[in-house]
BALOBA-1460 file (C-alpha; in Angstrom, 3 decimals):
// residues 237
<rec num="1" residu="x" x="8.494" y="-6.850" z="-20.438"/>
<rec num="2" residu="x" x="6.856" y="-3.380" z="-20.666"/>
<rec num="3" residu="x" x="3.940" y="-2.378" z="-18.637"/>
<rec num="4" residu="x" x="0.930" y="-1.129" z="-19.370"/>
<rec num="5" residu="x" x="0.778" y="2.260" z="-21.490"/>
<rec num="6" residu="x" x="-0.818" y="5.363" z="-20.188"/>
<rec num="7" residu="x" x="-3.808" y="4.737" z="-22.426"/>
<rec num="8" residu="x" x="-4.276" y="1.674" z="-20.960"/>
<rec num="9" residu="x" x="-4.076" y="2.740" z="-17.348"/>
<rec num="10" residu="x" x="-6.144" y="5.899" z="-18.446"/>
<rec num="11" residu="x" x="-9.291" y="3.674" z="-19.585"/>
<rec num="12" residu="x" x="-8.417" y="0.616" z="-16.658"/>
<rec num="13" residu="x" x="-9.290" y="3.755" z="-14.450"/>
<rec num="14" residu="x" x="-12.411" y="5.511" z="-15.811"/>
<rec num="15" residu="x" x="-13.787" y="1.613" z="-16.042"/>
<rec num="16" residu="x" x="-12.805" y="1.190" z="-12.175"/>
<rec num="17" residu="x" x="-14.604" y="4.648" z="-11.454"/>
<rec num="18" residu="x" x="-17.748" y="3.591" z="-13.163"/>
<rec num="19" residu="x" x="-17.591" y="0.174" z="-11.609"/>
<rec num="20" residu="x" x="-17.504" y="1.668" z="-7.869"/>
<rec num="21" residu="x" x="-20.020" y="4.249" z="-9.074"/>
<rec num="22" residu="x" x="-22.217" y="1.192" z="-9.927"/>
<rec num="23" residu="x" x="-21.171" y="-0.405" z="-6.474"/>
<rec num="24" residu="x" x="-22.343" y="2.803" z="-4.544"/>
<rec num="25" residu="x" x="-25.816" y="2.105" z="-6.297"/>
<rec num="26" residu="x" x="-26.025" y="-1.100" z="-5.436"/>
<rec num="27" residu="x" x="-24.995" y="-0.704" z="-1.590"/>
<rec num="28" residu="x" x="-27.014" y="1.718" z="-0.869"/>
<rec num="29" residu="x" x="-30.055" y="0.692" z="-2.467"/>
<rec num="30" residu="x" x="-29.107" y="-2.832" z="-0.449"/>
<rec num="31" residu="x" x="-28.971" y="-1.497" z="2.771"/>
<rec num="32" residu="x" x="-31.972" y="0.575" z="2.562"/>
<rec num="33" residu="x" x="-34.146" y="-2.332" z="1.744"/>
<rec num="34" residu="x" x="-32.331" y="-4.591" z="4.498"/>
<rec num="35" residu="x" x="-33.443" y="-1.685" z="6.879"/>
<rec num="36" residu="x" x="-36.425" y="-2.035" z="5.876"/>
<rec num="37" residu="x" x="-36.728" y="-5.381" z="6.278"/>
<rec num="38" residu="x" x="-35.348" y="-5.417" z="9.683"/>
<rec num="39" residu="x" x="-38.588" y="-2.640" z="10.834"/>
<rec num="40" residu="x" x="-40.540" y="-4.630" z="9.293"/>
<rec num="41" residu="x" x="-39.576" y="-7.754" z="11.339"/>
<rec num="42" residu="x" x="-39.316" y="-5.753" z="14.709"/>
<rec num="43" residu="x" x="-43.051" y="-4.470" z="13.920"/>
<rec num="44" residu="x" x="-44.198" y="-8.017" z="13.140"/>
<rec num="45" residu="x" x="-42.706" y="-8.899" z="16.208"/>
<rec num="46" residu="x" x="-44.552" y="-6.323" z="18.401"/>
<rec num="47" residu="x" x="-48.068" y="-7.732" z="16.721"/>
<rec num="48" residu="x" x="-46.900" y="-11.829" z="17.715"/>
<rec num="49" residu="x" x="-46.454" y="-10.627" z="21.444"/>
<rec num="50" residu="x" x="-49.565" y="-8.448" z="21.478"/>
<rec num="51" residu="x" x="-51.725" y="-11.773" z="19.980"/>
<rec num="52" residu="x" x="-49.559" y="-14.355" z="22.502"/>
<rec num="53" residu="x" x="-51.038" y="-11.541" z="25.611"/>
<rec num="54" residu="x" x="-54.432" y="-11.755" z="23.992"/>
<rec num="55" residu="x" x="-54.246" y="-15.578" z="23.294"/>
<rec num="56" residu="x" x="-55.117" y="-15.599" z="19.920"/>
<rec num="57" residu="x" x="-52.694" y="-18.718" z="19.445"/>
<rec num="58" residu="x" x="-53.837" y="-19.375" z="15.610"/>
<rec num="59" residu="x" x="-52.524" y="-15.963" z="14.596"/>
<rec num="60" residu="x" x="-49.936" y="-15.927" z="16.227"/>
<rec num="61" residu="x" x="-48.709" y="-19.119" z="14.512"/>
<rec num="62" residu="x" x="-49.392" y="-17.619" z="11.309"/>
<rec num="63" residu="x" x="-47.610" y="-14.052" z="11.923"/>
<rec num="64" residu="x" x="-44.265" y="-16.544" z="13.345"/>
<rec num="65" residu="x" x="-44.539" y="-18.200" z="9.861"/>
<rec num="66" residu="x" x="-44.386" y="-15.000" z="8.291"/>
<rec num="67" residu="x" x="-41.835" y="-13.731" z="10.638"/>
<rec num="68" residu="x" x="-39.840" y="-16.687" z="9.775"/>
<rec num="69" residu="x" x="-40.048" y="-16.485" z="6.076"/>
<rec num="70" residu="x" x="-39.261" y="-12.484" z="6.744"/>
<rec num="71" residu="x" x="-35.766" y="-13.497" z="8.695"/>
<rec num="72" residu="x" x="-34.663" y="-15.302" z="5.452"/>
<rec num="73" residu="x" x="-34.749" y="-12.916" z="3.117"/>
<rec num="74" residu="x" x="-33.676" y="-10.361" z="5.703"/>
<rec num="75" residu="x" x="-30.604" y="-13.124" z="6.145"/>
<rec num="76" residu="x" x="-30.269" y="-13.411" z="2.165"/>
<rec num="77" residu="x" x="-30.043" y="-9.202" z="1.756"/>
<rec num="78" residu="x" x="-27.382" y="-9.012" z="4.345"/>
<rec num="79" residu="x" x="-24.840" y="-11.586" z="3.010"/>
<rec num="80" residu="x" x="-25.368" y="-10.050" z="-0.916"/>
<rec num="81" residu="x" x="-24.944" y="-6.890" z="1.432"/>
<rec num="82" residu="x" x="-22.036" y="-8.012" z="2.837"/>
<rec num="83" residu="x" x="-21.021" y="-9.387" z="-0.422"/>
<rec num="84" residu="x" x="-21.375" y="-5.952" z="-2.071"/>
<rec num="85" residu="x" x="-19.238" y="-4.245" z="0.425"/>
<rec num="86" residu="x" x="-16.328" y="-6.264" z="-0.203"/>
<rec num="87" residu="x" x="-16.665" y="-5.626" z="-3.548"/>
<rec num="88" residu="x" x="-16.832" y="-1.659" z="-3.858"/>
<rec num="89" residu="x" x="-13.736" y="-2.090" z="-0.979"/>
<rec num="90" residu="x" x="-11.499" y="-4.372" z="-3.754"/>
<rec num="91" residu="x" x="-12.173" y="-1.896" z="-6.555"/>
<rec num="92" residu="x" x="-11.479" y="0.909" z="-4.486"/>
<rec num="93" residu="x" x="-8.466" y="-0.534" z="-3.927"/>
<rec num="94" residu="x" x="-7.668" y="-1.736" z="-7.756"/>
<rec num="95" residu="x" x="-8.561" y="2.016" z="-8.284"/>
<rec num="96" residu="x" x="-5.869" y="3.212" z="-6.152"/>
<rec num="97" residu="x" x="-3.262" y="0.685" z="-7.343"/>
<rec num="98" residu="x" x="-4.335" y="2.049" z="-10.840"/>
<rec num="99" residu="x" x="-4.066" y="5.777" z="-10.267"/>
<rec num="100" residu="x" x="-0.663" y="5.089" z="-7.867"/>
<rec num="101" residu="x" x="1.444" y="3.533" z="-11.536"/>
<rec num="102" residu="x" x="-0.852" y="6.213" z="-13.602"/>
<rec num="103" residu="x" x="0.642" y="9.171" z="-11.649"/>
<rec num="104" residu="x" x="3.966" y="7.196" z="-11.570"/>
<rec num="105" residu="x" x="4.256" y="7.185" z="-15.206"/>
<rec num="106" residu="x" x="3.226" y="10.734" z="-15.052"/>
<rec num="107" residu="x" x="6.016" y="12.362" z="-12.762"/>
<rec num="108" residu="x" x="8.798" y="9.710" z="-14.325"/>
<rec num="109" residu="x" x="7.767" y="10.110" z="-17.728"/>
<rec num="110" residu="x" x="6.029" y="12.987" z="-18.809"/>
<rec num="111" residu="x" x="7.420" y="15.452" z="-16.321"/>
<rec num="112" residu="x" x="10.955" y="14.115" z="-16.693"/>
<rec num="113" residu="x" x="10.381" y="14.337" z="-20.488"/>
<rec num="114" residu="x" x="9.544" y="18.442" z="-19.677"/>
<rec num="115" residu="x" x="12.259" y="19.046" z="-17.356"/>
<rec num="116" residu="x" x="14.644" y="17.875" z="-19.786"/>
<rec num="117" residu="x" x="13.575" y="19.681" z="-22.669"/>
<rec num="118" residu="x" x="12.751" y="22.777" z="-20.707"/>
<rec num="119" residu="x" x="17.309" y="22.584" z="-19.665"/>
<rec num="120" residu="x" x="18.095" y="21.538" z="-23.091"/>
<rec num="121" residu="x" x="15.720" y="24.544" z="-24.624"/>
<rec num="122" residu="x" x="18.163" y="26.799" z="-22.424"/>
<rec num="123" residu="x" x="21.153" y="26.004" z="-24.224"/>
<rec num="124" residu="x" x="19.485" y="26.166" z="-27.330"/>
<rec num="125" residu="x" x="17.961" y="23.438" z="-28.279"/>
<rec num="126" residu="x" x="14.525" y="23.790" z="-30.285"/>
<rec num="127" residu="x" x="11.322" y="22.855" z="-28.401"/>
<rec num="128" residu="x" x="8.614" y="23.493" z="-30.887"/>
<rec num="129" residu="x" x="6.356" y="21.309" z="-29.501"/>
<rec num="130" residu="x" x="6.440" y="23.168" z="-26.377"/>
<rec num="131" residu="x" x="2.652" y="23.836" z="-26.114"/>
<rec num="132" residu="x" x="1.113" y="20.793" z="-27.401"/>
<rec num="133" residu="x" x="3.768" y="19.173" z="-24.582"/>
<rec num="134" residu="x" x="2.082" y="21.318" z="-21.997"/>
<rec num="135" residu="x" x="-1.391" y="20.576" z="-23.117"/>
<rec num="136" residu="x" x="-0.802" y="16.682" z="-23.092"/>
<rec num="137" residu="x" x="0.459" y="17.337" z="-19.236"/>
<rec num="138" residu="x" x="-2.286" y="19.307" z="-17.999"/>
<rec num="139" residu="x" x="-4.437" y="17.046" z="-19.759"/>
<rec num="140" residu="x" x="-2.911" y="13.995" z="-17.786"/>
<rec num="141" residu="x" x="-2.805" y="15.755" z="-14.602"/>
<rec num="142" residu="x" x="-6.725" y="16.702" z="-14.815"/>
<rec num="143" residu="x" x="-7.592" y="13.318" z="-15.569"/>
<rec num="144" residu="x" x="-5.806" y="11.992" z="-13.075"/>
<rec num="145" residu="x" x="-7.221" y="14.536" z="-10.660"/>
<rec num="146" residu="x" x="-10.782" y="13.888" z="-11.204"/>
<rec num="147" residu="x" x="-10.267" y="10.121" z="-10.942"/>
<rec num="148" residu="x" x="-8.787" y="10.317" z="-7.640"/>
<rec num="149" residu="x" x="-11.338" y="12.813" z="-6.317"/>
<rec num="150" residu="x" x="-14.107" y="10.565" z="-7.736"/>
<rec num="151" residu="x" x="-12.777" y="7.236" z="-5.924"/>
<rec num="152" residu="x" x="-12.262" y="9.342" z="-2.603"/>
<rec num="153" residu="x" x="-15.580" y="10.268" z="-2.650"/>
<rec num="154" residu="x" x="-16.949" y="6.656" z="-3.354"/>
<rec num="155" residu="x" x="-15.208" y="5.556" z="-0.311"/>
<rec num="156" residu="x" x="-16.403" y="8.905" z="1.548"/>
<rec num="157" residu="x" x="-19.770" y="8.045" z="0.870"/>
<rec num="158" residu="x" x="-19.472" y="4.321" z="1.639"/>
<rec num="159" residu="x" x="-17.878" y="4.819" z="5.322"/>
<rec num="160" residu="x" x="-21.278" y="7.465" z="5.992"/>
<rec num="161" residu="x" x="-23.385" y="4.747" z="4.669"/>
<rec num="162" residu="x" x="-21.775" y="2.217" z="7.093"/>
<rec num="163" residu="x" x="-22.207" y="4.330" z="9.997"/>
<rec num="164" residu="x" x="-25.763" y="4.966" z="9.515"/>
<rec num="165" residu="x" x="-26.106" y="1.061" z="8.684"/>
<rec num="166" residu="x" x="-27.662" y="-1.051" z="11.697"/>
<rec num="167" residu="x" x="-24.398" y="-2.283" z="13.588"/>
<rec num="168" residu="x" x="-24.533" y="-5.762" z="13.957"/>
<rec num="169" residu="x" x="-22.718" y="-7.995" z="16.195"/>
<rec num="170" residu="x" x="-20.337" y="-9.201" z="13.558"/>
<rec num="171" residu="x" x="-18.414" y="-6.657" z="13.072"/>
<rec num="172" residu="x" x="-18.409" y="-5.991" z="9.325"/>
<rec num="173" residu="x" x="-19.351" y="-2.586" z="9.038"/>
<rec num="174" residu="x" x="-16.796" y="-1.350" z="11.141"/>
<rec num="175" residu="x" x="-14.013" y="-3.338" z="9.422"/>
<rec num="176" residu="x" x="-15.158" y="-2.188" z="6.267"/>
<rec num="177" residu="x" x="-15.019" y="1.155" z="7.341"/>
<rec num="178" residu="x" x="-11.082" y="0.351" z="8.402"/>
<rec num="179" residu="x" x="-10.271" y="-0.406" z="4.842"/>
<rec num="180" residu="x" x="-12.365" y="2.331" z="3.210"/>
<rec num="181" residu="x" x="-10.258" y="5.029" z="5.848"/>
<rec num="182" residu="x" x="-6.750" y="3.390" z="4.561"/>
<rec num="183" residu="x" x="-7.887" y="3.534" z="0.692"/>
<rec num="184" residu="x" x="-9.071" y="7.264" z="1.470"/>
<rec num="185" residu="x" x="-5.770" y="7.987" z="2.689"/>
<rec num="186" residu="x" x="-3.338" y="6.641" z="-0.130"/>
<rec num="187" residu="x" x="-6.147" y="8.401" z="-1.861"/>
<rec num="188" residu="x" x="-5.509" y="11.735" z="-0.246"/>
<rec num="189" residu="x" x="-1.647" y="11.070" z="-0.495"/>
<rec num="190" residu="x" x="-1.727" y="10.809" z="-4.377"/>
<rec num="191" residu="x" x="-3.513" y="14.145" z="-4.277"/>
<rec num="192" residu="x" x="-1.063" y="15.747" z="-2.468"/>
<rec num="193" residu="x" x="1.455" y="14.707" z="-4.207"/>
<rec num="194" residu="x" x="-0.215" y="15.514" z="-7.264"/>
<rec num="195" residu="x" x="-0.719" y="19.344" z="-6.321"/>
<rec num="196" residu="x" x="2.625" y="19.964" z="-5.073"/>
<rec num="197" residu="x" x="3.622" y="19.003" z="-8.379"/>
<rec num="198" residu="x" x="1.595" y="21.069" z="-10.074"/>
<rec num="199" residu="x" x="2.927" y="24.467" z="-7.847"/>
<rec num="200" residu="x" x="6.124" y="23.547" z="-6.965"/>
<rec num="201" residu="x" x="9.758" y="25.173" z="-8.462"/>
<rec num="202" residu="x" x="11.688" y="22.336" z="-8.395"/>
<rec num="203" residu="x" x="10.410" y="20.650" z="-11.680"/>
<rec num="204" residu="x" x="11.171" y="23.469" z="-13.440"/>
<rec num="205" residu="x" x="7.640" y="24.012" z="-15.007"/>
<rec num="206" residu="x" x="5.273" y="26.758" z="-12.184"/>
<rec num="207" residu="x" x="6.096" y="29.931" z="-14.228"/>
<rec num="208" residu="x" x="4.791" y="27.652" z="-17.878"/>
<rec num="209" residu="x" x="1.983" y="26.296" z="-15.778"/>
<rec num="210" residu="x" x="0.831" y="29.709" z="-14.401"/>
<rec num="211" residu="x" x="1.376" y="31.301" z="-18.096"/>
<rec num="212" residu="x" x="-0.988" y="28.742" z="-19.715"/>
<rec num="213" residu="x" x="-3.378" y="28.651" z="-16.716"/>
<rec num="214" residu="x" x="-3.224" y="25.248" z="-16.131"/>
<rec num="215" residu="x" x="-5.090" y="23.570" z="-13.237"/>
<rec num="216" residu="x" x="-6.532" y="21.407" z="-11.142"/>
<rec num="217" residu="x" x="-10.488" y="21.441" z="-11.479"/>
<rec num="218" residu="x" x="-11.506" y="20.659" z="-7.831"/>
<rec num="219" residu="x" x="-9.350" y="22.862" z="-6.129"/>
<rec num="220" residu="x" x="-8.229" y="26.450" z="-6.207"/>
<rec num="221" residu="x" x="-4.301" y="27.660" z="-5.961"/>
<rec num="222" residu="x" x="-4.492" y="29.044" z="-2.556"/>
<rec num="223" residu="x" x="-6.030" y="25.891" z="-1.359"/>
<rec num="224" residu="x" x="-3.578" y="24.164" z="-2.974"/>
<rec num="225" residu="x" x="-0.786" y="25.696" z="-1.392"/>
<rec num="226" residu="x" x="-2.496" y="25.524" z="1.951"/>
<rec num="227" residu="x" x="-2.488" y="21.704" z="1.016"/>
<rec num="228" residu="x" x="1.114" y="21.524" z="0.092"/>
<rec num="229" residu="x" x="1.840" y="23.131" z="3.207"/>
<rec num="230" residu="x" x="-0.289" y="20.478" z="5.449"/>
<rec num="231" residu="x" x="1.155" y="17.646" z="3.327"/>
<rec num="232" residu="x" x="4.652" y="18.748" z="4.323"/>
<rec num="233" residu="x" x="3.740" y="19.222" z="8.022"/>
<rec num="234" residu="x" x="2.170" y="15.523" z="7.689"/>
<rec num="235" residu="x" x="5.384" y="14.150" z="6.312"/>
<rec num="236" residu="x" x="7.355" y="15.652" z="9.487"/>
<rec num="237" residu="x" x="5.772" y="14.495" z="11.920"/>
């Protein structure tokens, strides 16, 4: 049974990005209003003490009520909060799974498609469609690219949020921030990969690349090398 095609995985992704784009929204805007909430509730509670220490007992009762109706929806915003972090953390990682058999298909199929054309064009062999081949590839590497730098920087963003969130005694932000660090870093992996590729001799392509000034967006060539170079420092230790 065959897998899905590169079209498929292509639109799976941009649907994923626009999904955790939509997720960001909704997390932030969340945990600015449960902030918000929770000064609001430590400000009521200054008022209840100051009327208790000035025995005004019938006002007091009233701001508790309040207080107490405050607490619940404070309680309802963090567990759709806590709800909405999960969920931004899942897509993230569908993302990742996505772009991982995306790039996959791209080094397996579409590079091992140019290598061998690129040998058999040596001994002779016609490869007219050379440059429409090329474009396809830089088109898939670009996409590809842009994807992975766009679901990094959800899950950059969402680890600063959570930092700057109030840390409560459960525990959740910081074990979402665990599985957003881990998603960044398969993340960062895949981009690594993906540039060394798109510099390196072995696959037979730099000196086509660099002729038809293909590249990566987000990143210049010397920081790409520098990259390369740091990736295969990281993979030695």
């Amino acid at each position: 049974m065959m897998g899905p095609s590169t079209q498929e995985l292509q639109a799976a992704l941009t649907d994923t990005s626009k999904a955790c784009h939509h997720l960001w929204e909704e997390n932030k805007d969340l945990q600015g209003r449960f902030v918000n909430e929770l000064g609001e509730l430590q400000r009521l509670q200054v008022a209840i003490q100051q009327l208790e220490q000035n025995q005004r007992a019938e006002q007091a009762f009233a701001a508790k009520q309040s207080m107490a109706e405050m607490q619940k929806r404070a309680t309802t915003l963090y567990e759709l909060l806590g709800q909405k972090r999960s969920e931004i953390v899942q897509k993230l990682h569908d993302g990742t799974n996505i772009a991982t058999g995306l790039q996959t298909q791209l080094i397996t199929d579409k590079l091992f498609n140019w290598k061998n054309a690129q040998k058999l064009a040596q001994i002779g062999v016609p490869f007219d469609e050379r440059d429409s081949f090329l474009d396809e590839i830089q088109m898939e590497f670009e996409f590809l690219a842009e994807h992975n730098w766009q679901l990094n920087m959800f899950a950059c963003w969402m680890c600063d949020l959570l930092r700057r969130a109030p840390q409560l005694n459960d525990g959740l932000a910081q074990s979402t921030i665990g599985k957003l660090t881990v998603i960044s870093e398969q993340m960062n992996k895949l981009l690594f990969m993906l540039v060394r590729l798109l510099i390196g001799d072995k696959l037979g392509i730099r000196q086509q690349l660099s002729n038809t000034n293909v590249s990566v967006k987000i990143i210049a060539e010397d920081e790409a090398k520098q990259m390369s170079a740091d990736y295969d420092s990281h993979k030695e230790m």
